[in-house]
N, C-alpha and C positions, 0 to 999 in steps of 0.2 A: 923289940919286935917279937920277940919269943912268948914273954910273955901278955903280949897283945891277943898272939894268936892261940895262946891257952885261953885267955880269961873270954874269946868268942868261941871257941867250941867247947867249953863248958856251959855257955849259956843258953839256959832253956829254950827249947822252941813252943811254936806255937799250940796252948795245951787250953781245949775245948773246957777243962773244969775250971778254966781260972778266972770265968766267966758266968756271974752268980747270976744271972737276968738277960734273957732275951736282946732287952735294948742294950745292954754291956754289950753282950757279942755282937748285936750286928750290926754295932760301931768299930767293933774291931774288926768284922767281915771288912765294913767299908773303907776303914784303915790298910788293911793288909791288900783289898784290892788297888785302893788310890798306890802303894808302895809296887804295885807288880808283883804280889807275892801270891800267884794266883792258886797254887797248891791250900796254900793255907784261907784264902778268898773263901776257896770248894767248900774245904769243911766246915768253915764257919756256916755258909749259908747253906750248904745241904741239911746241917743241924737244925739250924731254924725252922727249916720247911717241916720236921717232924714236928716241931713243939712249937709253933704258933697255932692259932685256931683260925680257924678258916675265914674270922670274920674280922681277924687282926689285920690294921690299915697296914704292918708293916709287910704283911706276906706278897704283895704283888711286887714292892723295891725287894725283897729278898729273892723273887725269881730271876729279877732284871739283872740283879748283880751277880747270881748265880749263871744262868745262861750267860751272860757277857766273859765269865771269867772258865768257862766250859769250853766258848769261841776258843778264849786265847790260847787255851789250851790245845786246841784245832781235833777237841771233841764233837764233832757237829752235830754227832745224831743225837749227843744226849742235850746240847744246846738248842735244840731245833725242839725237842720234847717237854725240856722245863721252859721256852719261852710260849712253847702253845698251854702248860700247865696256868699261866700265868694269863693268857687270854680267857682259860675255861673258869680258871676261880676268880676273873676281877674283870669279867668283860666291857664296863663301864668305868674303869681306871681310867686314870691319864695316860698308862704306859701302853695300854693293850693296842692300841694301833699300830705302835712302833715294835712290841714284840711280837705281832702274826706277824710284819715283814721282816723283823730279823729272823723267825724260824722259816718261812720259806725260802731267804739266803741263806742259813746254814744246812736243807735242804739241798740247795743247788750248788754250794759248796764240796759237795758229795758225789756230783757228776763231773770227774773233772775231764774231760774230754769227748766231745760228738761223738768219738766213734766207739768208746766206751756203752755198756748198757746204761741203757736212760731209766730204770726204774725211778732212779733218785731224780730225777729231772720230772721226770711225772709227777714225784709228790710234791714237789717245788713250784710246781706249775700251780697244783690243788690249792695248796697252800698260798700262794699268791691270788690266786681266785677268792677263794676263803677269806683273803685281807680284806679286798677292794669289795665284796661283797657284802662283810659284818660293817666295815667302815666305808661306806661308799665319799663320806664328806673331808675326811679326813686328808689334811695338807701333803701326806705322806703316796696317796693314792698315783700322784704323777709318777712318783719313783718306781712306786710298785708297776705299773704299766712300761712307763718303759724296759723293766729288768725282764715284764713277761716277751717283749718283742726279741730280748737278747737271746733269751731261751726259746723263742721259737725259732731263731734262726739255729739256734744248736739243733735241735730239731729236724729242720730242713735240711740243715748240711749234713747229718747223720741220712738222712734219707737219700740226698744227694750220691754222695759218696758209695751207697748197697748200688744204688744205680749204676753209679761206674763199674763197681765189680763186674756186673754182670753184662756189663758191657764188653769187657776184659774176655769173661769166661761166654762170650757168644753166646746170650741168653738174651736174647731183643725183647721178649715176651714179659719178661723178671723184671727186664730195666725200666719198661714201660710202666711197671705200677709203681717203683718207687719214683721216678721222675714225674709221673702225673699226682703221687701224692703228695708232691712237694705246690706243687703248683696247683690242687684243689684244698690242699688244708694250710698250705702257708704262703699263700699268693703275694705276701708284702714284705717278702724277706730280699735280703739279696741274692741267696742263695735260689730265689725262684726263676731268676732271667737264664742262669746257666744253666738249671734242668732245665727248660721250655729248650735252648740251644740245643742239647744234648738229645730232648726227645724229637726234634723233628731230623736231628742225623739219624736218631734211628727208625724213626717213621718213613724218612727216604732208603734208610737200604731195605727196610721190608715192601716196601714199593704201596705205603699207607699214606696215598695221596690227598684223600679226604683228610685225615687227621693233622697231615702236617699243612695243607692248607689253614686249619684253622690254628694251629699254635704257634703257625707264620702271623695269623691276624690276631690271635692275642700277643705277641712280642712287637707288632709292627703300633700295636695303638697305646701302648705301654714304653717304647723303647724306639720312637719315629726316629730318631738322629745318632744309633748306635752302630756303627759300621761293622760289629761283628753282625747283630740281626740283620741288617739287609744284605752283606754276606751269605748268610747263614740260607736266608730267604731266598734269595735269587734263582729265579726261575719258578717257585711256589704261586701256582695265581692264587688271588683270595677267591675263597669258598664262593659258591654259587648262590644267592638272594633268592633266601624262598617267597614267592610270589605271595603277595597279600591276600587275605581270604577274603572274598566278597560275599556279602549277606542280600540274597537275592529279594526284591521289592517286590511283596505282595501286590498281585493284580486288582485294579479297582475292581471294586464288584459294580 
């Protein structure tokens, strides 16, 4: 056993010159990534990336396998960077579809909580747009749609939540815009039936009879059989029907 474990910590590690060609290494990149050996994955295909030419077929799998091995590393921001590297120099690959939606998940990998700042959720959002935009056809685009809904609801629940604060801190006025802009910019989230709840209690203690009438009848035609809304509702009439405008009939001459 003793000498087991001398003859492996004498044995060399992974050494970038022992690699006379391109395609040598970045069979060993794909080797040492297939092995989890993601440290050594890096270098191999960081190297690449400076000594292939930009017109070499292997330079778009050497981003794929770079960024993939960046993830595992739970480097996002530079995974999120060499997989859009990788959409910019091979926009017309087979991989570039898959790697604009892996860099707006490692993107959004990077906000890890709603009540955290959403810069990183913003670029994630871009970047998602940016997918489903360069690739509109792409089999990949359902996914991407769905993960933009995920993130808006982070979104909304971020908005949600300033709303309670300031609900907290007796600030009816503050709550108001974040609870209406959950429910003007992400009206399909879950998180929009509980702001609309939350603004018309506070539409009622500011005595904002007009408005909670009407966010009584956007919950009531959205939300007919939810016993907190007609709770919530009770005693709210709906809004008053503005009378139809009549277009008066010129006189025969």
């Amino acid at each position: 056993m003793v000498l087991l474990v001398a003859a492996g910590a004498c044995r060399p590690g992974f050494q970038l010159k022992r690699f006379t060609t391109d395609e040598a290494l970045f069979d060993a990149g794909v080797r040492e990534f297939q092995a989890r050996r993601w440290d050594n994955a890096v270098l191999a295909f960081e190297r690449l990336t400076t000594s292939l030419s930009p017109r070499d077929t292997l330079l778009p799998r050497t981003f794929w396998y770079l960024g993939k091995s960046q993830q595992a590393r739970r480097e996002w921001l530079l995974a999120s960077q060499t997989f859009q590297r990788l959409v910019d120099a091979a926009p017309d690959d087979t991989l570039a579809d898959e790697a604009a939606l892996e860099a707006a998940r490692s993107y959004r990998r990077l906000w890890r909580k709603p009540e955290l700042d959403a810069q990183y959720g913003e670029t994630a959002l871009a970047s998602y747009r940016q997918m489903i935009g360069l690739f509109p056809q792409s089999p990949l685009v359902a996914a991407a749609e769905r993960e933009v809904r995920e993130l808006d609801e982070w979104f909304a629940l971020k908005n949600y939540e300033v709303g309670q604060h300031y609900v907290r801190r007796k600030a009816p006025d503050s709550a108001i815009i974040y609870f209406r802009t959950v429910l003007d910019t992400y009206p399909e989230t879950p998180s929009a039936r509980r702001a609309a709840l939350r603004l018309v209690e506070v539409y009622r203690s500011i005595r904002y009879s007009q408005e909670s009438q009407e966010t009584c009848a956007w919950l009531r035609e959205r939300f007919a059989d939810d016993a907190e809304v007609r709770a919530q509702c009770t005693g709210v009439a709906p809004p008053a029907a503005t009378p139809p405008t009549t277009t008066p009939v010129p006189a025969t001459p």
